[in-house]
C-alpha positions as CSV (number, residue, x, y, z in Angstrom):
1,X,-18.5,-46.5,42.3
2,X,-18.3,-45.5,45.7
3,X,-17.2,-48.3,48.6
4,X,-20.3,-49.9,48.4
5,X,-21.1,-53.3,49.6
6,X,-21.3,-56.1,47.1
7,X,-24.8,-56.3,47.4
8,X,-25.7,-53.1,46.5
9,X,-23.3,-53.4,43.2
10,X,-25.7,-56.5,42.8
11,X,-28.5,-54.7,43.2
12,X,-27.2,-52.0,40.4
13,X,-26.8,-54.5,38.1
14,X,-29.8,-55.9,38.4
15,X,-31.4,-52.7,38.1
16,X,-29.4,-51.8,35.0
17,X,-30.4,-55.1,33.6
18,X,-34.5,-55.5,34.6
19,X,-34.5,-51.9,32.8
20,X,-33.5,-53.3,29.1
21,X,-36.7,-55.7,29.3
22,X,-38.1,-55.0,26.1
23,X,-41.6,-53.0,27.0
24,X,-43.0,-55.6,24.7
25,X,-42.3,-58.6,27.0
26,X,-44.7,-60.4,29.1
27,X,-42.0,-59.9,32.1
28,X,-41.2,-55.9,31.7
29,X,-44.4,-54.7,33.9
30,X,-43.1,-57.1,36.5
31,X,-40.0,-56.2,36.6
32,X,-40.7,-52.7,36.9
33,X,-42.6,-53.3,40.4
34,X,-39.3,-54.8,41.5
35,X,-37.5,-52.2,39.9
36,X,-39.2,-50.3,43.0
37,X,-38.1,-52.8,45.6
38,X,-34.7,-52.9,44.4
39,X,-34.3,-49.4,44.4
40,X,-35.9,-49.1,48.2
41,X,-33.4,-52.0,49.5
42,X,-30.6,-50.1,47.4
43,X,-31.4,-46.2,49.3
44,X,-31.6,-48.8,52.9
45,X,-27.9,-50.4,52.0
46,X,-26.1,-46.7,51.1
47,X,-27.5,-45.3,53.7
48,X,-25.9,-47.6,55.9
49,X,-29.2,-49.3,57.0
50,X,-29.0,-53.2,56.8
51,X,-32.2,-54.9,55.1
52,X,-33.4,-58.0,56.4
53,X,-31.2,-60.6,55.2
54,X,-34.1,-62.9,54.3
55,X,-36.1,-60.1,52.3
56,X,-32.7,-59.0,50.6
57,X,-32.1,-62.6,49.1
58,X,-35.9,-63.0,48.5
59,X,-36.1,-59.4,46.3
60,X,-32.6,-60.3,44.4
61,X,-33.6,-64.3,43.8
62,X,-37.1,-62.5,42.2
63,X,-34.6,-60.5,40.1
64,X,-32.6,-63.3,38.9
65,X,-35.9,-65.2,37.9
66,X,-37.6,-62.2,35.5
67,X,-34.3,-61.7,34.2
68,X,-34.0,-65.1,33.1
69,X,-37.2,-65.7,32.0
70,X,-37.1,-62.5,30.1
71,X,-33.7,-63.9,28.3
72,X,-35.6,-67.3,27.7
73,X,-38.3,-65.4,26.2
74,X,-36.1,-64.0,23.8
75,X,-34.9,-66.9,22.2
């Protein structure tokens, strides 16, 4: 991967990650409309644009959260 900052190797795994939600689960259709958000802040941090630091921690802390509901509601 290109010299990217360390958010936006966050933000690729996050992405890689929301996009194995099982279309079955109650959290997949939300993490797809974040899906969206993530990949907007991603195309702002490569193309050298700094997101708001507030609505970069907000977006990735809403990641986290799905993801870890989605793992508790796998068992």
């Amino acid at each position: 991967m290109r010299d990217l900052p360390a958010e936006a190797k966050l933000i690729h795994m996050l992405l890689q990650r929301l996009e194995r939600i099982s279309a079955d689960s109650v959290w997949a259709h939300r993490a797809s409309g974040l899906r969206g958000s993530l990949l907007r802040t991603l195309e702002e941090l490569e193309a050298g644009d700094a997101p708001e630091n507030a609505a970069l921690k907000s977006v990735m802390r809403a990641a986290f959260h799905i993801l870890r509901e989605a793992a508790r509601e796998m068992g």
